[in-house]
C-alpha distance (Angstrom), angle and dihedral (degrees) to the residues before:
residue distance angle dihedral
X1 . . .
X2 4.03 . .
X3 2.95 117.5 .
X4 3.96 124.6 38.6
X5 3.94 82.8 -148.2
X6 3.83 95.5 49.0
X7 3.41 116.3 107.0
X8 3.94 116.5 -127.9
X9 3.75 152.3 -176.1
X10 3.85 140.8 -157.0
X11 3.59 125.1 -166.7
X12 3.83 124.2 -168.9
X13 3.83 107.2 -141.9
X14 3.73 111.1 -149.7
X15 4.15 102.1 155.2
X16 3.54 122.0 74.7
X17 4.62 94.0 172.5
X18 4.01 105.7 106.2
X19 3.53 101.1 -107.7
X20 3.73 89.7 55.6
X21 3.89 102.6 44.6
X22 4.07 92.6 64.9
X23 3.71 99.0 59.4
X24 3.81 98.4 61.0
X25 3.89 91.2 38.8
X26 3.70 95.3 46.1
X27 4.01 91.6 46.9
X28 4.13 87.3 43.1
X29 4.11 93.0 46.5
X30 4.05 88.8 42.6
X31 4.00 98.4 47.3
X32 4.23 86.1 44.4
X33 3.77 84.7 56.4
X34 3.40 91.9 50.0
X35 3.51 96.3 52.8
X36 4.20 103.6 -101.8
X37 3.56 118.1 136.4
X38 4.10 101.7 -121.6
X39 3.48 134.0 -166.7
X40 3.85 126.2 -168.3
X41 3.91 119.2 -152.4
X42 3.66 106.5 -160.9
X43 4.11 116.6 -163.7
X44 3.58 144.6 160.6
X45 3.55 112.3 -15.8
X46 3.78 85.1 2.2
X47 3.57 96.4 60.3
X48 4.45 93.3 73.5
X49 4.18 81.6 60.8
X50 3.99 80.2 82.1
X51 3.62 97.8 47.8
X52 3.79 112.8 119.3
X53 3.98 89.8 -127.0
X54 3.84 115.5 48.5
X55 3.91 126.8 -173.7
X56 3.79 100.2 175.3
X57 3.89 121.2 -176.6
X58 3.65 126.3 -170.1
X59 4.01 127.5 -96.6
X60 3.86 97.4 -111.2
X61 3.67 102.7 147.4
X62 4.08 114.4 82.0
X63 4.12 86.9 -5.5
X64 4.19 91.3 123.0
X65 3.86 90.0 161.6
X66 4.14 87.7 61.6
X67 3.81 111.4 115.1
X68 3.61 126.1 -178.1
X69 3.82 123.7 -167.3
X70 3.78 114.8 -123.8
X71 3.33 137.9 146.0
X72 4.18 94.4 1.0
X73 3.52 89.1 -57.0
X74 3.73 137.2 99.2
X75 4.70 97.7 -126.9
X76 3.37 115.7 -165.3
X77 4.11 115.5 -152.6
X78 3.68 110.6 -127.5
X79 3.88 110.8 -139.7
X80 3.47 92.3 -111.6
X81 3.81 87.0 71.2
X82 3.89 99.4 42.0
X83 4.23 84.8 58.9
X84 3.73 88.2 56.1
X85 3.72 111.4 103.8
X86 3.78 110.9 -98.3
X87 3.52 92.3 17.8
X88 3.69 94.0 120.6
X89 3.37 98.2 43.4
X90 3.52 94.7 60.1
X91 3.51 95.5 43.3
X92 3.64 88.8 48.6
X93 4.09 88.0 53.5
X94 3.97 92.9 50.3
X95 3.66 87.0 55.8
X96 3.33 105.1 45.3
X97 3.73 82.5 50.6
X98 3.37 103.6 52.2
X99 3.93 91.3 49.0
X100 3.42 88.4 58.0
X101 3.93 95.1 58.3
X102 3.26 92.2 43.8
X103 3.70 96.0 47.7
X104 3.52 102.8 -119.2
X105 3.27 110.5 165.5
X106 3.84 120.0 -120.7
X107 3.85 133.4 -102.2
X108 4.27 82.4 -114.2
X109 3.38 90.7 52.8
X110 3.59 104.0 46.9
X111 3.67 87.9 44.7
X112 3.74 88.2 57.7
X113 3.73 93.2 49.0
X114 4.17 88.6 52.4
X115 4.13 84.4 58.0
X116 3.90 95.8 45.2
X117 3.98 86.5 41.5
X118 3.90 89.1 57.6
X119 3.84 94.7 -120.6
X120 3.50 112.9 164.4
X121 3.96 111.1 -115.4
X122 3.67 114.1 -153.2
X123 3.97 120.3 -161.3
X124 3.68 115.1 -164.6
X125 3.05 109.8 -124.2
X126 3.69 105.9 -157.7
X127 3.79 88.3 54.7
X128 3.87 86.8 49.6
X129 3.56 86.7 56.7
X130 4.37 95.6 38.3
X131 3.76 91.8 57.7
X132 3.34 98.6 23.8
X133 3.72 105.9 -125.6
X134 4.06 111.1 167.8
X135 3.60 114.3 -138.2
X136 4.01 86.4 -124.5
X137 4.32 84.0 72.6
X138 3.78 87.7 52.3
X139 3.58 128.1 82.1
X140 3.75 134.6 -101.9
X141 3.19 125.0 -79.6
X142 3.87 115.6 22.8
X143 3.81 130.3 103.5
X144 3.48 131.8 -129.5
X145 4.09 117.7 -128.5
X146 3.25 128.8 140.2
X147 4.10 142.3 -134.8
X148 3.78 92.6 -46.0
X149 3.74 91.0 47.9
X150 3.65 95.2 52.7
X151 4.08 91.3 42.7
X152 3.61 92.6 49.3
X153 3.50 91.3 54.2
X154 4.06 98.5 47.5
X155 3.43 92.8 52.3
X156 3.77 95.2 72.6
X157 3.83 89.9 39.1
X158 3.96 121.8 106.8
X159 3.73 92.9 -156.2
X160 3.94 128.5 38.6
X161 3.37 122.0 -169.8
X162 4.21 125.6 -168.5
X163 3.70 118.7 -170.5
């Protein structure tokens, strides 16, 4: 951090579905703008969110709060659907889709911003080293630490976020 003064943020990223990798980078990207010092902890299934190639799909299964607009309606999908094969896939599709028209910025994007917004990216180590990613599959501009890195960190922040 800084600036003692500064006000600042950490985040531990633990999600690494679609639906869950744009809260923490929206949150990270908006408090940067607004001046806060953040820092992103990414482990466990979080960790692949910094992997240089992403192929995110959406969180259909035993997501009963997921609402998809069609037809002029808000339709839920019942669970029984999301087990179906292909279920996630499509779901995944209409998404992507209608982030697109709506201009939503991608997770690739809003990664990128976090790098140029000089947010500190934390890999966890120990999940580096349980499913043995190599930092060479990750992408620029991140650091490895582990627990005590993170901790140290959070316990100068005003705000700490878990998601």
């Amino acid at each position: 951090m800084s600036e003692a003064t500064e006000k600042s943020m950490s985040i531990i990223v633990t999600k690494g579905a679609l639906d869950w990798a744009y809260p923490p980078f929206i949150l990270a990207t908006t408090a940067a703008a607004m001046g806060l010092d953040v820092t992103m902890f990414f482990t466990f299934y979080g960790l692949p969110l910094l992997k240089k190639d992403l192929d995110l799909k959406l969180t259909t299964l035993g997501n009963p709060a997921m609402e998809m607009p069609m037809a002029g309606m808000h339709m839920a999908m019942p669970n029984i659907l999301a087990a179906m094969p292909g279920a996630s896939a499509g779901a995944t599709a209409m998404m992507k889709n209608m982030m697109k028209k709506k201009g939503v910025a991608t997770i690739e994007e809003l990664r990128e911003m976090s790098v140029e917004a000089d947010i500190n990216l934390i890999a966890c180590q120990m999940t580096m080293d349980l499913f043995e990613y190599s930092e060479d599959e990750m992408i620029d501009g991140i650091s490895i630490g582990g627990a005590a890195t993170y901790i140290e960190v959070a316990t100068k922040c005003d705000i700490n976020l878990f998601i």
